[in-house]
N, C-alpha and C positions, 0 to 999 in steps of 0.2 A: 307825156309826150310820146306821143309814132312814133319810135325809129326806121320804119320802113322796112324792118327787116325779119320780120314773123314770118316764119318758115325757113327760113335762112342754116343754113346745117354748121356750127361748130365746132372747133377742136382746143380744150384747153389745157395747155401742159400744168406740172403741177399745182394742181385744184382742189390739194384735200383739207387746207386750209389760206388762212392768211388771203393776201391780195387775189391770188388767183381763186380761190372757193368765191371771193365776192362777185369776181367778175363773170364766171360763171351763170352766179346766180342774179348776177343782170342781164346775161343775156338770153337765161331762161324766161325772165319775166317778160322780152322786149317779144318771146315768141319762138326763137330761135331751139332749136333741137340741138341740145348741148354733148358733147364727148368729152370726159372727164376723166384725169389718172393722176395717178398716185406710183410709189411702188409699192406697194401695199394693198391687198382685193379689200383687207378689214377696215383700214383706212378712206379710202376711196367709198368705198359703197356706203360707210356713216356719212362722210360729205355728201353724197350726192342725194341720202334720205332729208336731208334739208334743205332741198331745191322744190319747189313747184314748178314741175315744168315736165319737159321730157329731155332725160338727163340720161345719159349711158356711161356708168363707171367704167374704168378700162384701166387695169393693171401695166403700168410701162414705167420703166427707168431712163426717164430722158437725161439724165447726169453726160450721157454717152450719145454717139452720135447715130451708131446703128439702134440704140435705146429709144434717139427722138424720131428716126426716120420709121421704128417699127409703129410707133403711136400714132404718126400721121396714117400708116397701112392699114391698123386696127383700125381706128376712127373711121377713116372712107369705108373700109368694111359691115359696120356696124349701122353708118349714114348713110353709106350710098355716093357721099361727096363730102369736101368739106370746101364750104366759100367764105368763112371765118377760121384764122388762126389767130390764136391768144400763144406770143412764146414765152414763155415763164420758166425760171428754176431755182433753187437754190443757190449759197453763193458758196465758196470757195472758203479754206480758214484763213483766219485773220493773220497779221504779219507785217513786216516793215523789210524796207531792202536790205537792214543789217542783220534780220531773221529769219530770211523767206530764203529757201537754197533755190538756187537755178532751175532746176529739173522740179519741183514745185508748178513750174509755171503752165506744163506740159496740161498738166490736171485742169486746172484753172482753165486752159484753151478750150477743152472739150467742154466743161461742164455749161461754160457762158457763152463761149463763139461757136463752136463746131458744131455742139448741139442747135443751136439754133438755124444754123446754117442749111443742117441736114434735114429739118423739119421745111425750111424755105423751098429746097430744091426738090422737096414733095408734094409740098402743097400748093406753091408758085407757078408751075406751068398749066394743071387745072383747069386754076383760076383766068389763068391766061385766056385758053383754049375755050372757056364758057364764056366771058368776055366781065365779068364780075369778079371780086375777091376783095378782102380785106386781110391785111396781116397787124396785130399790135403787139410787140414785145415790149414786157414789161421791165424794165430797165434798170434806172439807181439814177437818183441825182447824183453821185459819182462823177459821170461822167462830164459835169459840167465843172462840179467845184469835191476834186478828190479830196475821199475820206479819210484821215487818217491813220493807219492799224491795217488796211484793207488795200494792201497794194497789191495782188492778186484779181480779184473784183475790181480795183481802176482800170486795169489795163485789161482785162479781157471786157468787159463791160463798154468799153470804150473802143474795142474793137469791133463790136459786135455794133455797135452804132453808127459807125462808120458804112460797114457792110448792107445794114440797113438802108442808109440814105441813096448810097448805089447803086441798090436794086431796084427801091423806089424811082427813082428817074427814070429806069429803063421800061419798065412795065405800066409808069401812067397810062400810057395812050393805050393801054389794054383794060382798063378799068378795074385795076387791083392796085388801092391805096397801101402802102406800107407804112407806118409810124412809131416812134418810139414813146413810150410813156414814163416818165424817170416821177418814181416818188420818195417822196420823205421820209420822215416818220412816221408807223398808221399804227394802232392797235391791234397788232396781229401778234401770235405766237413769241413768235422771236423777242417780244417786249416782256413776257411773260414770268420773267425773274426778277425784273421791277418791282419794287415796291411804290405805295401811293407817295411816299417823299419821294422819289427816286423820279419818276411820272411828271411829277409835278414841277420837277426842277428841267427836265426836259421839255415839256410843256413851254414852259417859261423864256427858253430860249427860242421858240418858235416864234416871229411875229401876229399869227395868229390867234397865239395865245391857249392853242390845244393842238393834242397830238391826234393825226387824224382817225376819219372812220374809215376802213374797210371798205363798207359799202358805198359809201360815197365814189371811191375811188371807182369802186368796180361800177360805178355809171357813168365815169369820166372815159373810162375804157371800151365801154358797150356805145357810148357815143359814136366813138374815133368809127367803129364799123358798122354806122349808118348811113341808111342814103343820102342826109342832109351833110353825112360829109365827106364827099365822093371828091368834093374838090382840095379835101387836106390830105397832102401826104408828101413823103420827105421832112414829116417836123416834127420837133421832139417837146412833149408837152409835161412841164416841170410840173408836180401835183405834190406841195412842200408845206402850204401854209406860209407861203414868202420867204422859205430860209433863206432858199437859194439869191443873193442881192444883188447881183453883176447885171448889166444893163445887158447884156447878152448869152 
């Protein structure tokens, strides 16, 4: 399938593996001139040797907000523009409100809301200004149906979706979709101390009956910032394998 968007310049936050290396490397394939980072140059530049495409490794620590707003800087830098943002990061440690102290949460803000924020209000007006753009941050079914252990990650996660859907409304009528993409389970890194019994039992509680691909996601994601879908935005697209079961 066209996505209509071969040639297209964008920018993906952390990409040196997992969800974000997938999505990358989908939007390599659709044509798009990728910007990639890590914090790490050794990191980064092995992810980006597995793209076929035209792919620009780019060292940044987006955890931070002057960290996400330098990546959008380099990226333009390096593109010349960016009319795709992919916002991605890692999450925050795990925790319960009778484990997580107060001042915990300060962290937490930056890494999942402030960061993303900072990258918005970079790459946001742009987009405005050329009269095209696409933003998709990749999110956590969290925010629909909170995980337990991860009370950190619900609530900035869940702030940052918010934030999202707000900006989206304002900038429809400029032709910059905003979306969020909440997944499940996938085969990435972080599963990585699983074992196949371990997998398999997880697996098992998915209605689908497996735990997902990567890649698949990362086409679910390169979708959302195509021309066929100019007309989605403001919505948050659950990618679970049906965990998530609430009619809304």
């Amino acid at each position: 399938m066209d996505l209509g968007i071969s040639g297209r310049t964008a920018a993906v936050a952390a990409a040196s593996s997992g969800l974000g290396l997938a999505t990358a490397r989908a939007l390599a394939a659709a044509g798009c001139r990728v910007a990639m980072c890590s914090r790490t140059a050794e990191r980064i530049e092995a992810a980006a040797a597995t793209i076929e495409g035209d792919v620009v490794p780019i060292v940044a620590d987006v955890s931070t907000p002057d960290g996400a707003r330098a990546f959008i800087e380099a990226s333009v830098a390096a593109l010349g523009s960016v009319d795709i943002l992919v916002a991605n990061g890692g999450g925050p440690p795990p925790g319960t409100f009778a484990t997580t102290p107060e001042d915990a949460f300060a962290g937490a803000l930056d890494l999942n809301l402030r960061s993303v924020v900072a990258m918005c209000y970079a790459a946001i007006p742009p987009m405005q200004a050329r009269g095209w753009g696409r933003v998709v941050a990749i999110t956590s079914i969290s925010v629909r149906q909170p995980i337990p252990y991860l009370i950190l990650s619900n609530t900035a996660r869940a702030g940052v979706t918010g934030f999202l859907k707000t900006v989206a409304l304002e900038v429809a009528k400029d032709g910059v979709t905003v979306n969020t993409i909440q997944p499940g389970s996938h085969l990435t890194p972080r599963l990585g101390n699983l074992d196949d019994t371990a997998l398999a039992d997880l697996a098992a509680t998915i209605p689908a009956g497996t735990i997902g691909d990567p890649d698949d996601f990362g086409r679910c994601a390169a979708f959302l910032c195509s021309e066929s879908a100019r007309y989605i935005t403001g919505s948050s697209l659950h990618v679970d394998g049906g965990a998530y079961k609430a009619l809304q």
